[in-house]
N, C-alpha and C positions, 0 to 999 in steps of 0.2 A: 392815157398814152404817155402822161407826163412820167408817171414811175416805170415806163417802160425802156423810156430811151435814159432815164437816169440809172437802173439797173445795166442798161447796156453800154453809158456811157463811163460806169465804175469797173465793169469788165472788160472792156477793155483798154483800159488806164491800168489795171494791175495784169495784164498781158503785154503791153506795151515795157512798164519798168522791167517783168521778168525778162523779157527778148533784150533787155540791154544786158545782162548778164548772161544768155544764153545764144551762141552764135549765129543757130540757125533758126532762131524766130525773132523777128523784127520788131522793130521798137516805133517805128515813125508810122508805117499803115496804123497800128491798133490807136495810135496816139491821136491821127488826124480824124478818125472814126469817133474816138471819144469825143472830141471837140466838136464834131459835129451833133450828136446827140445829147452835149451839152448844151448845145444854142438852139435845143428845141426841149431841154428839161431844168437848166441850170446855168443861169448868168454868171451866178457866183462862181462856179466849177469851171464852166469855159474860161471865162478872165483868168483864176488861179493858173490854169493849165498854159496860158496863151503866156505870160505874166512869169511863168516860173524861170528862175536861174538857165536852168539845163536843157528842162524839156522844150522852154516856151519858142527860143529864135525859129528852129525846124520847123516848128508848124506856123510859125508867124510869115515870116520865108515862104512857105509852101500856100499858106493863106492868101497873102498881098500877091505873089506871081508867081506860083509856080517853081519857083526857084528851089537848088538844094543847092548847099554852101559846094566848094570845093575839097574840104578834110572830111564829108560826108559820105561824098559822090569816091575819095578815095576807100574809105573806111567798107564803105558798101560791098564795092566794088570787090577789096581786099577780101571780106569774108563770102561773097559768093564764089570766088576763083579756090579758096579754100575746102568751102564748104565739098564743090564739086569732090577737088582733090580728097579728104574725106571721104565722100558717099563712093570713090570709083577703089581708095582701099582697103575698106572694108565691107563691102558689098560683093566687090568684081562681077558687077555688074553685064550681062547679057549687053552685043554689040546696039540692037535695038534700044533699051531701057535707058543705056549710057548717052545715046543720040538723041534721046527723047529728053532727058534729066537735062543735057547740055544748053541743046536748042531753048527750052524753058528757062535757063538759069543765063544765058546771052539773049535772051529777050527780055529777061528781067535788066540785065547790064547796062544795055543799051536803052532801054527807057531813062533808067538814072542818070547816065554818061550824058542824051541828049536833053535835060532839061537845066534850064539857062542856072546862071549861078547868080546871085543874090547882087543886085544895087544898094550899090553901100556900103 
């Protein structure tokens, strides 16, 4: 099981860096996934990760309480109101499809919106 969760914890650690370069796939889920399958395959990889410059505050943040920083929760927030704009034109999207994509993408919002912001 050990090479299982370190295969999944290297996939998605190189999904994670891609979504920071690509708008609409996320960088912090794949990240907090890896870290977790690092700490059931790889001490050294979890620390690295946890440790790192860039990546490591957001999931340490997120590890210790939950919290996402405040330039996060805007950052997020910025490219989901985007993203929408996007998908609604160049799709033009059916009234149903666009209410469904919406509803989905303010319930992704408001999850981020509503978790506390960092101590400290």
């Amino acid at each position: 099981m050990r090479w299982i969760y370190m295969l999944a914890g290297l996939f998605m650690t190189a999904l994670g860096i891609v979504g920071a370069f690509l708008p609409l796939l996320p960088t912090t889920p794949f990240l907090l996934v890896a870290v977790w399958c690092f700490s059931r395959s790889s001490p050294r990889l979890e620390q690295w990760l946890l440790n790192h410059r860039t990546l490591g505050p957001p999931l340490t943040n997120w590890r210790r309480e939950g919290a996402i920083s405040a330039r996060a929760k805007t950052m997020a927030v910025s490219l989901i109101v985007a993203s929408y704009g996007f998908f609604w034109y160049r799709t033009q999207p059916s009234p149903l499809l666009a209410i469904i994509v919406g509803l989905v993408l303010a319930g992704s919002a408001t999850f981020i919106l509503t978790r506390p912001l960092p101590k400290g």
